[in-house]
CHARMM-style PDB file with segment names, atoms N, HN, CA, C and O in Angstrom:
ATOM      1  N   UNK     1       0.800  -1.197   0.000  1.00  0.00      PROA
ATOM      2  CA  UNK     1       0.000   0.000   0.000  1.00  0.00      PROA
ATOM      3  C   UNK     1       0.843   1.261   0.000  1.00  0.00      PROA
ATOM      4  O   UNK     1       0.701   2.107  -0.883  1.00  0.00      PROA
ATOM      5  N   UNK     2       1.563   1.367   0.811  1.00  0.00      PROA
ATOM      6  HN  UNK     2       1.678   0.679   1.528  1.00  0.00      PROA
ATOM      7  CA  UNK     2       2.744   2.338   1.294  1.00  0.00      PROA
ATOM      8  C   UNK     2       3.732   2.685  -0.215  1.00  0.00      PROA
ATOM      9  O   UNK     2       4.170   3.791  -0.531  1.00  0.00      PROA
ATOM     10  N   UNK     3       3.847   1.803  -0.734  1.00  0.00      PROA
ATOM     11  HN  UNK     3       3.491   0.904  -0.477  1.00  0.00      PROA
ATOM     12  CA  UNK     3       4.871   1.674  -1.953  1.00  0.00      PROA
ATOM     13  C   UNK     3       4.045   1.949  -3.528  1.00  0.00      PROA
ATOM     14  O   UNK     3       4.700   2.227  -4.533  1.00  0.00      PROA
ATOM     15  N   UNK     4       2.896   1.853  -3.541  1.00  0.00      PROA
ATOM     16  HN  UNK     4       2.364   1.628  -2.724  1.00  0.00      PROA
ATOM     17  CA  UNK     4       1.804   2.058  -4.545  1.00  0.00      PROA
ATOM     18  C   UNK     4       2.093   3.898  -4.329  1.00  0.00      PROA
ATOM     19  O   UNK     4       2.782   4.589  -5.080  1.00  0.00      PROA
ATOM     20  N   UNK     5       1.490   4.279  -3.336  1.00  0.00      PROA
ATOM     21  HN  UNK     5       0.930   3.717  -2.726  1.00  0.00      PROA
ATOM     22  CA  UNK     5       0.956   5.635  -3.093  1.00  0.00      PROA
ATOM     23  C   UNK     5       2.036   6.721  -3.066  1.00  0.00      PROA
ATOM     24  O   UNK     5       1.865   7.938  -3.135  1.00  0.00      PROA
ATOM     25  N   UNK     6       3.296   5.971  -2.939  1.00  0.00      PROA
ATOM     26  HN  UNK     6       3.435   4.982  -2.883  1.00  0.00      PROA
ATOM     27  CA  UNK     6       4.461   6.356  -2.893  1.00  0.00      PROA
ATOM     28  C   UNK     6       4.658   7.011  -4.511  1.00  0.00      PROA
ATOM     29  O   UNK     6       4.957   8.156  -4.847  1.00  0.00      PROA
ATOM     30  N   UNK     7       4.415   6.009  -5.198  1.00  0.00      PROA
ATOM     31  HN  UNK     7       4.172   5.078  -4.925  1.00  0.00      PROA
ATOM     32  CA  UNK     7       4.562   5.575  -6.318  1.00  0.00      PROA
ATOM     33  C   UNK     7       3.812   6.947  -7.267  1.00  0.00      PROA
ATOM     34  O   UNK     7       4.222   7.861  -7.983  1.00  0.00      PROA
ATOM     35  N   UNK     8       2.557   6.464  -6.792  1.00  0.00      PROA
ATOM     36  HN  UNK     8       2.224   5.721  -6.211  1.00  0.00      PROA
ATOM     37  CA  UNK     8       1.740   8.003  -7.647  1.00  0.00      PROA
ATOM     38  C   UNK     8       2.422   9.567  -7.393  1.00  0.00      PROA
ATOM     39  O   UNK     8       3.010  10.296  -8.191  1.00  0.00      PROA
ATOM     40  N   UNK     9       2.147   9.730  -6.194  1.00  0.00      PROA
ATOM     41  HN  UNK     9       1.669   9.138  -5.545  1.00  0.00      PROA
ATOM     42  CA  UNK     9       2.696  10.883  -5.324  1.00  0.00      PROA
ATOM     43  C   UNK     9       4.336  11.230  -6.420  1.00  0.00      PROA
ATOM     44  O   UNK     9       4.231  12.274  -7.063  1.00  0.00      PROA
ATOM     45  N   UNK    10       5.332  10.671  -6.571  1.00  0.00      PROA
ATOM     46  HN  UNK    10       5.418   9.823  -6.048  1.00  0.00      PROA
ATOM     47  CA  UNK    10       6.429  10.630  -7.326  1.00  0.00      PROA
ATOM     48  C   UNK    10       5.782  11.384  -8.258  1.00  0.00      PROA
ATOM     49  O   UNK    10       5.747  12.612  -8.341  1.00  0.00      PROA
ATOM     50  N   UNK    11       5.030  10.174  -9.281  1.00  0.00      PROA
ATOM     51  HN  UNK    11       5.059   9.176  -9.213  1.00  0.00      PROA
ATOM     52  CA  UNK    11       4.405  10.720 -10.403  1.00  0.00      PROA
ATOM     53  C   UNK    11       3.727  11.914 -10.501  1.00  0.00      PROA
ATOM     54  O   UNK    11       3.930  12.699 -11.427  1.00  0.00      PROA
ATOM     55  N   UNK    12       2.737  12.161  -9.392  1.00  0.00      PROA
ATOM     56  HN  UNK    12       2.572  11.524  -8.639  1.00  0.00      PROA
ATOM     57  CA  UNK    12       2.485  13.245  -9.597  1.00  0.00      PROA
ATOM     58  C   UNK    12       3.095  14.512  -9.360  1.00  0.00      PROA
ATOM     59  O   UNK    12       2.577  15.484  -9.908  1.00  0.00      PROA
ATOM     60  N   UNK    13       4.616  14.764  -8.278  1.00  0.00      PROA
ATOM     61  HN  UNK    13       5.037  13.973  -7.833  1.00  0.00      PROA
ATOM     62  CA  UNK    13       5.451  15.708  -8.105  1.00  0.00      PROA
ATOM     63  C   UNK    13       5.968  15.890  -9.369  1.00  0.00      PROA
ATOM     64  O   UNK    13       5.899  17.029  -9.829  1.00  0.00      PROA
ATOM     65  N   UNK    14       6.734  14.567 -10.376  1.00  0.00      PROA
ATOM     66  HN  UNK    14       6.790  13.641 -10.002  1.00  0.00      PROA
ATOM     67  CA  UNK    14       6.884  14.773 -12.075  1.00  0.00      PROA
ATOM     68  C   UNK    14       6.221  15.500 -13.087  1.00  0.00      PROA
ATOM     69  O   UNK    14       6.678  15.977 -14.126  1.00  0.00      PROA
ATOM     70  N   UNK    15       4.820  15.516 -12.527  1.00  0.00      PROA
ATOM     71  HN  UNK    15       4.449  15.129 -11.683  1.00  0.00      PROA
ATOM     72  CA  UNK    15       3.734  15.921 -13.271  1.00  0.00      PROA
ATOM     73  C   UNK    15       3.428  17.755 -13.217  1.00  0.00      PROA
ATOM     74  O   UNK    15       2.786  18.553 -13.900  1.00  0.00      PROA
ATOM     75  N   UNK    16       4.233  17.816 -12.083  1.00  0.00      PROA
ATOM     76  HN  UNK    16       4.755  17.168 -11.528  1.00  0.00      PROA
ATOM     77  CA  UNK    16       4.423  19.627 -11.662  1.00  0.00      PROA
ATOM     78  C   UNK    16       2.980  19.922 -10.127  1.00  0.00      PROA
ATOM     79  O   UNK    16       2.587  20.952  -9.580  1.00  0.00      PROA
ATOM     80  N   UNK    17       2.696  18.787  -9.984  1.00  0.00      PROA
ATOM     81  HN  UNK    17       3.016  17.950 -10.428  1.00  0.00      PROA
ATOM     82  CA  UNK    17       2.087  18.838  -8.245  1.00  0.00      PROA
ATOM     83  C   UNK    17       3.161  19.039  -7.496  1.00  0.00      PROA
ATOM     84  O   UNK    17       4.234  18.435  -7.534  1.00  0.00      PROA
ATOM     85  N   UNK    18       2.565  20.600  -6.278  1.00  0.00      PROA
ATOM     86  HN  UNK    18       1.694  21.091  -6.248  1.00  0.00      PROA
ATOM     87  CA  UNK    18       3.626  20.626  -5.584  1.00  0.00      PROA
ATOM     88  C   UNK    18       4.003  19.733  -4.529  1.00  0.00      PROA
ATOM     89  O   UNK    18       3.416  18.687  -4.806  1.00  0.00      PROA
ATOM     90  N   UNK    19       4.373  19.636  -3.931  1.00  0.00      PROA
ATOM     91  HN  UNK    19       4.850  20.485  -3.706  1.00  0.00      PROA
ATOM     92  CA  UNK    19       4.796  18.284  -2.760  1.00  0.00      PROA
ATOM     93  C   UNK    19       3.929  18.781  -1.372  1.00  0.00      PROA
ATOM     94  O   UNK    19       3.635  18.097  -0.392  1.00  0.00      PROA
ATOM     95  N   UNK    20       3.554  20.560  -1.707  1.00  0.00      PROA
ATOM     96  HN  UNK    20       3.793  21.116  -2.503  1.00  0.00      PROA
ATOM     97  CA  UNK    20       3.203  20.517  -0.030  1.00  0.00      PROA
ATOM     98  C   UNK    20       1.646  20.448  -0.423  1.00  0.00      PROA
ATOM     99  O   UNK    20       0.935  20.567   0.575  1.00  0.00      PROA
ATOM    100  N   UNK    21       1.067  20.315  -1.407  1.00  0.00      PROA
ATOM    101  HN  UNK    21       1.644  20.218  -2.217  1.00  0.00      PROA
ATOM    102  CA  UNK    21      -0.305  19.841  -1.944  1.00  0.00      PROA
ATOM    103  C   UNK    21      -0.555  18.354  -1.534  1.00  0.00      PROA
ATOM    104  O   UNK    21      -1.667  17.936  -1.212  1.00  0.00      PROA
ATOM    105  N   UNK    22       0.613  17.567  -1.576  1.00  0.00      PROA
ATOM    106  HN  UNK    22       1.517  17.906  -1.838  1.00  0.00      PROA
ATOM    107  CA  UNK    22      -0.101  16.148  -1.066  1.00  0.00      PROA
ATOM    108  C   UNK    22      -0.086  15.686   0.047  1.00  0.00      PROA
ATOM    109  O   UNK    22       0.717  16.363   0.689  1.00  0.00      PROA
ATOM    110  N   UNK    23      -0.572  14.803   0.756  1.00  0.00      PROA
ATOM    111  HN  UNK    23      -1.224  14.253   0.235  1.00  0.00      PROA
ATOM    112  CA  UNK    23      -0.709  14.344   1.830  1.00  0.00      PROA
ATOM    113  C   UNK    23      -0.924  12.493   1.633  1.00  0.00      PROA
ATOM    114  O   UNK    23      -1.971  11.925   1.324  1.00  0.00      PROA
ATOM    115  N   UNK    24       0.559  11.787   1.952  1.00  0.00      PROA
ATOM    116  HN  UNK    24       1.410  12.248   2.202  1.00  0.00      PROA
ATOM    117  CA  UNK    24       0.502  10.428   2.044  1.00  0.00      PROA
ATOM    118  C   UNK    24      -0.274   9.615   3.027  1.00  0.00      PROA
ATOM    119  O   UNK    24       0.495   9.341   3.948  1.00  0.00      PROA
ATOM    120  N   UNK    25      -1.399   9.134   3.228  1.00  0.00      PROA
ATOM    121  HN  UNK    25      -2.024   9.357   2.480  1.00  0.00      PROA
ATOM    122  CA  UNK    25      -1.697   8.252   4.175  1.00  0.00      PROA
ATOM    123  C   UNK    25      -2.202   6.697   3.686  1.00  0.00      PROA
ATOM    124  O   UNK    25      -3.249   6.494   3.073  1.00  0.00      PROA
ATOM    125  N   UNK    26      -1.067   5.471   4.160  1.00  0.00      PROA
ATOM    126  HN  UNK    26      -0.216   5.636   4.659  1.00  0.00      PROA
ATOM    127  CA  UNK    26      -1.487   4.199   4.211  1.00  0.00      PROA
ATOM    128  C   UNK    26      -2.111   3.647   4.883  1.00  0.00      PROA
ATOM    129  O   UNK    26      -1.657   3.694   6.026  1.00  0.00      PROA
ATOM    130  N   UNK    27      -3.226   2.943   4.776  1.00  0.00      PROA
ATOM    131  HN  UNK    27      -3.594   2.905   3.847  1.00  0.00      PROA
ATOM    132  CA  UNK    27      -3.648   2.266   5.708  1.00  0.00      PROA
ATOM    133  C   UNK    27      -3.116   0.653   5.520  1.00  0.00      PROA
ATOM    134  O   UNK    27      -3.103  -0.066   6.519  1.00  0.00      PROA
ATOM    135  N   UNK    28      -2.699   0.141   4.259  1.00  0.00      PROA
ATOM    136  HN  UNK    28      -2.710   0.726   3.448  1.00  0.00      PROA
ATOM    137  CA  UNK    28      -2.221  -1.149   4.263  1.00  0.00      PROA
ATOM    138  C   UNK    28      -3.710  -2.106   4.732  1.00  0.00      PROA
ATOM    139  O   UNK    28      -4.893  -1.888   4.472  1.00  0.00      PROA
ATOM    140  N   UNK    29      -3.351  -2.713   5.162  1.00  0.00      PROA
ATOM    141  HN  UNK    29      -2.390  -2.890   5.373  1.00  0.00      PROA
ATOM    142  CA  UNK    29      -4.732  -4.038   5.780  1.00  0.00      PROA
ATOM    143  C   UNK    29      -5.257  -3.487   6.586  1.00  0.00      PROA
ATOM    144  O   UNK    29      -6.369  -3.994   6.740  1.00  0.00      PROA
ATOM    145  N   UNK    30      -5.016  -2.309   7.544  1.00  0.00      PROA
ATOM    146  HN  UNK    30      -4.113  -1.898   7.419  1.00  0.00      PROA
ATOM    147  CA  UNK    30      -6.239  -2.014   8.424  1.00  0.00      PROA
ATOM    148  C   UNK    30      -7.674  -1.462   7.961  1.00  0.00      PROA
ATOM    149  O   UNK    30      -8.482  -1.461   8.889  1.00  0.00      PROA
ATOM    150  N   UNK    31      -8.155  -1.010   6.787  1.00  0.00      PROA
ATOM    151  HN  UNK    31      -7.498  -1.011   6.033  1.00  0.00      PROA
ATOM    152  CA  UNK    31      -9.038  -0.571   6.274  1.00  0.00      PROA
ATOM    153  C   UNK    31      -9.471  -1.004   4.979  1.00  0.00      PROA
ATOM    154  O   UNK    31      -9.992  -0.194   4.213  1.00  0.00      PROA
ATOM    155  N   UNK    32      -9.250  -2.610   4.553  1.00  0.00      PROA
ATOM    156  HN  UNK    32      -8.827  -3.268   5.175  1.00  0.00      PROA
ATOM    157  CA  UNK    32      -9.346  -2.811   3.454  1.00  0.00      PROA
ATOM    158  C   UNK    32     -11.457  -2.288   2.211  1.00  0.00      PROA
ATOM    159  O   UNK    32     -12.656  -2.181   2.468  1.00  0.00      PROA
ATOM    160  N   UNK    33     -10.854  -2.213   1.429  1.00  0.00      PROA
ATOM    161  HN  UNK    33      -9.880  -2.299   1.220  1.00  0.00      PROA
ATOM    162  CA  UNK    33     -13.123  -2.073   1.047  1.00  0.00      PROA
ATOM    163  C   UNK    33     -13.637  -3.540   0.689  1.00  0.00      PROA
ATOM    164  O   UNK    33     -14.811  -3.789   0.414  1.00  0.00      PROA
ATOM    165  N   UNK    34     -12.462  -4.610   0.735  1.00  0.00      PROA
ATOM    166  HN  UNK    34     -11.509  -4.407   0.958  1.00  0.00      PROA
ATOM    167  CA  UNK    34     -13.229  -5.651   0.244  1.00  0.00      PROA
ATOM    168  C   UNK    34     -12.509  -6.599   1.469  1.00  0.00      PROA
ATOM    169  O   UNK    34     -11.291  -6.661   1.635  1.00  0.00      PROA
ATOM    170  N   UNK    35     -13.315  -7.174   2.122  1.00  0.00      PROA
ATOM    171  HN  UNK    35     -14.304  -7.123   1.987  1.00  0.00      PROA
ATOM    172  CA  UNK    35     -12.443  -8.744   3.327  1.00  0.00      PROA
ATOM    173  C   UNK    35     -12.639  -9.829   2.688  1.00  0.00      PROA
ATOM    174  O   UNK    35     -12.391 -10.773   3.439  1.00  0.00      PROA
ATOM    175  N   UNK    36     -13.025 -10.234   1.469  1.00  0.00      PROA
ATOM    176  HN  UNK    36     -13.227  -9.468   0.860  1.00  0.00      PROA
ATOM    177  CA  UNK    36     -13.324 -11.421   1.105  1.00  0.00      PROA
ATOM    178  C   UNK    36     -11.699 -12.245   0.433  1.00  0.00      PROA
ATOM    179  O   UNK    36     -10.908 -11.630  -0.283  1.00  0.00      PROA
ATOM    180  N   UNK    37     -11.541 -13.422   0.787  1.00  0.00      PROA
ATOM    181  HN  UNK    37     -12.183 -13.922   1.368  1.00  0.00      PROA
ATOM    182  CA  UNK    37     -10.023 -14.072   0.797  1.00  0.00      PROA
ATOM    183  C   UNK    37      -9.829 -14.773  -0.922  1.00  0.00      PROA
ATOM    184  O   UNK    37      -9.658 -15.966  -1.172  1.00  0.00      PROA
ATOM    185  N   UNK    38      -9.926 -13.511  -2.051  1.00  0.00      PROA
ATOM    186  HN  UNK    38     -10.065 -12.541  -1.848  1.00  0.00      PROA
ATOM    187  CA  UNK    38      -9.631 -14.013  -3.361  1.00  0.00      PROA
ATOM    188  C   UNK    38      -9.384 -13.200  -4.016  1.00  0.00      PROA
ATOM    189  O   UNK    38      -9.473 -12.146  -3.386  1.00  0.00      PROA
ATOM    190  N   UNK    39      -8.969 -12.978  -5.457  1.00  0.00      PROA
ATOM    191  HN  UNK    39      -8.896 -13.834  -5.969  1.00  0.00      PROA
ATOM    192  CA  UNK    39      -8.585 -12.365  -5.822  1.00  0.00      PROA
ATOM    193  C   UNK    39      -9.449 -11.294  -6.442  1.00  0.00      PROA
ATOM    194  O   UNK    39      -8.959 -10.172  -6.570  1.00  0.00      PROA
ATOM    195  N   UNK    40     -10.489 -11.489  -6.777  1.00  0.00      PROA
ATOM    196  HN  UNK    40     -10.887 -12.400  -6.673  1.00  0.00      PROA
ATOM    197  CA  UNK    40     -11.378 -10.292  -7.184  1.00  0.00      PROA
ATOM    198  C   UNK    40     -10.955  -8.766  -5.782  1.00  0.00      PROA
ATOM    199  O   UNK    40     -10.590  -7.625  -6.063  1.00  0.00      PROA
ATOM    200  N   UNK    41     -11.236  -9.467  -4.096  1.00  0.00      PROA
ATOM    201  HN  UNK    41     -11.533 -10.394  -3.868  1.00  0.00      PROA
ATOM    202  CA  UNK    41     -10.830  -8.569  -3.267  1.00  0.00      PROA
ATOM    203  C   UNK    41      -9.431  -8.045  -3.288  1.00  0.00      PROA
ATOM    204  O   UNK    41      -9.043  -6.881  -3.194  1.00  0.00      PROA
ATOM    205  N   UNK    42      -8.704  -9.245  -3.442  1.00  0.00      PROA
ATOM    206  HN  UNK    42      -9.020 -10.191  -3.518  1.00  0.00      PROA
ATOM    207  CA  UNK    42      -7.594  -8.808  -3.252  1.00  0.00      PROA
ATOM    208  C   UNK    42      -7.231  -6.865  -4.311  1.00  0.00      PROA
ATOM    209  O   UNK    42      -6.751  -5.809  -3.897  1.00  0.00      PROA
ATOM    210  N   UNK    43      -8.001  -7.462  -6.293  1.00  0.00      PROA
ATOM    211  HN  UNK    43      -8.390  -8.320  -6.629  1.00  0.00      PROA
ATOM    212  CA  UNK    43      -7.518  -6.582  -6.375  1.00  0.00      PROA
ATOM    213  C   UNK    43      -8.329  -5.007  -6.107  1.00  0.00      PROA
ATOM    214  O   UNK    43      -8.049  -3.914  -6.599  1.00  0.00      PROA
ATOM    215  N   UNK    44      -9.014  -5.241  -5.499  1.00  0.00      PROA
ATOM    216  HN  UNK    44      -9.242  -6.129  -5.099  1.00  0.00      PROA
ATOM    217  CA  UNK    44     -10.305  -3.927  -4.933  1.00  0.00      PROA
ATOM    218  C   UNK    44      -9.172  -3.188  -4.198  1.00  0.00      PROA
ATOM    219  O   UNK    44      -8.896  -1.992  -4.294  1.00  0.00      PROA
ATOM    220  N   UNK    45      -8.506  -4.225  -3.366  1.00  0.00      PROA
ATOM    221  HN  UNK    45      -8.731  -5.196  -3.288  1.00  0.00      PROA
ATOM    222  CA  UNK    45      -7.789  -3.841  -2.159  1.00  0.00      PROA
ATOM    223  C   UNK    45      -6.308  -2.718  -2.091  1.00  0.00      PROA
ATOM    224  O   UNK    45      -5.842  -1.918  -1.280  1.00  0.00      PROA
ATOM    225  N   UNK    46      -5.848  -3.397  -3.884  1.00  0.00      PROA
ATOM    226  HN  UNK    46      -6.226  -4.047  -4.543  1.00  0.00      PROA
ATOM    227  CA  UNK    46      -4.954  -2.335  -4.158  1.00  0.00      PROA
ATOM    228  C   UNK    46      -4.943  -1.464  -5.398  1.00  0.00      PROA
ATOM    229  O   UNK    46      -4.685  -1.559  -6.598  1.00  0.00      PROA
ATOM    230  N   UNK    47      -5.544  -0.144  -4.090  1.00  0.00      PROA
ATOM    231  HN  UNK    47      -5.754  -0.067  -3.115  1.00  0.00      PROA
ATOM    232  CA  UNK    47      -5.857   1.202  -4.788  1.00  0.00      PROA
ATOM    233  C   UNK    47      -5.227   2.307  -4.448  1.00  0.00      PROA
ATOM    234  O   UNK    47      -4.375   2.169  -3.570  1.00  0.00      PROA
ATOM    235  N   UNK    48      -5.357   3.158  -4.795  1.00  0.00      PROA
ATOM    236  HN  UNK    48      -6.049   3.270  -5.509  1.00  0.00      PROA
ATOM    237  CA  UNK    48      -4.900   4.629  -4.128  1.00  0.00      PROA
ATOM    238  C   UNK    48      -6.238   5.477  -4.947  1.00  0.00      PROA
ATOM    239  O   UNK    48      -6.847   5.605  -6.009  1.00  0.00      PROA
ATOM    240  N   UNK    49      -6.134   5.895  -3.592  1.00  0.00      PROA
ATOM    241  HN  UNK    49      -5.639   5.791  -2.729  1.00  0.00      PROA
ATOM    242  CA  UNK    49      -7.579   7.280  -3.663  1.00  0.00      PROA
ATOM    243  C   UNK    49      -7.229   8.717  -3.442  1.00  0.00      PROA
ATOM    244  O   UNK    49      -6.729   9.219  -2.435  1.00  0.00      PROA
ATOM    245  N   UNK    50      -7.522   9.191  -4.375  1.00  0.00      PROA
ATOM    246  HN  UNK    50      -7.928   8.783  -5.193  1.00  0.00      PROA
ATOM    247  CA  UNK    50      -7.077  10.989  -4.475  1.00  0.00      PROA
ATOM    248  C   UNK    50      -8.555  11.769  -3.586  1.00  0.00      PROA
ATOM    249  O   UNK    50      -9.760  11.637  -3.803  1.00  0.00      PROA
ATOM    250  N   UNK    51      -8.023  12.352  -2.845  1.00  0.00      PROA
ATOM    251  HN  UNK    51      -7.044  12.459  -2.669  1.00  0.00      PROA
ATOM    252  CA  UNK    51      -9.310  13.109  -2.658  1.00  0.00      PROA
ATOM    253  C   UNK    51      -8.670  14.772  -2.647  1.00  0.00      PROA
ATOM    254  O   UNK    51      -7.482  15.014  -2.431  1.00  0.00      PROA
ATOM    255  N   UNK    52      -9.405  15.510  -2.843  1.00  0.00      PROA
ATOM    256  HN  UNK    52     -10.369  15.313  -3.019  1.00  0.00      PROA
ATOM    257  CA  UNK    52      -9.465  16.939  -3.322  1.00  0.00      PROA
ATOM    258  C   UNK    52      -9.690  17.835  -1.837  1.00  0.00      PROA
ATOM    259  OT1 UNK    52      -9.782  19.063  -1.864  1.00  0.00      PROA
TER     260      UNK     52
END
């Protein structure tokens, strides 16, 4: 999770977003949107969400 969001955030500082515009927060497994043990959840599970 940590390494995904990492990931955008990069991209988007590349992109000409300033750095003090974003705000990183992982939750990793404590807050997943899907608990079900397969892969449809699994890939629900890895996202990154922009909010404004």
């Amino acid at each position: 999770g940590e390494r995904r969001a990492k990931a955008v955030q990069r991209y988007l500082v590349l992109q000409g977003v300033s750095p003090a515009q974003l705000e990183l927060v992982s939750y990793g497994e404590e807050r997943p949107v899907a608990t079900g043990n397969d892969e449809q959840s699994w890939a629900q599970n890895r996202r990154v969400e922009l909010r404004k």
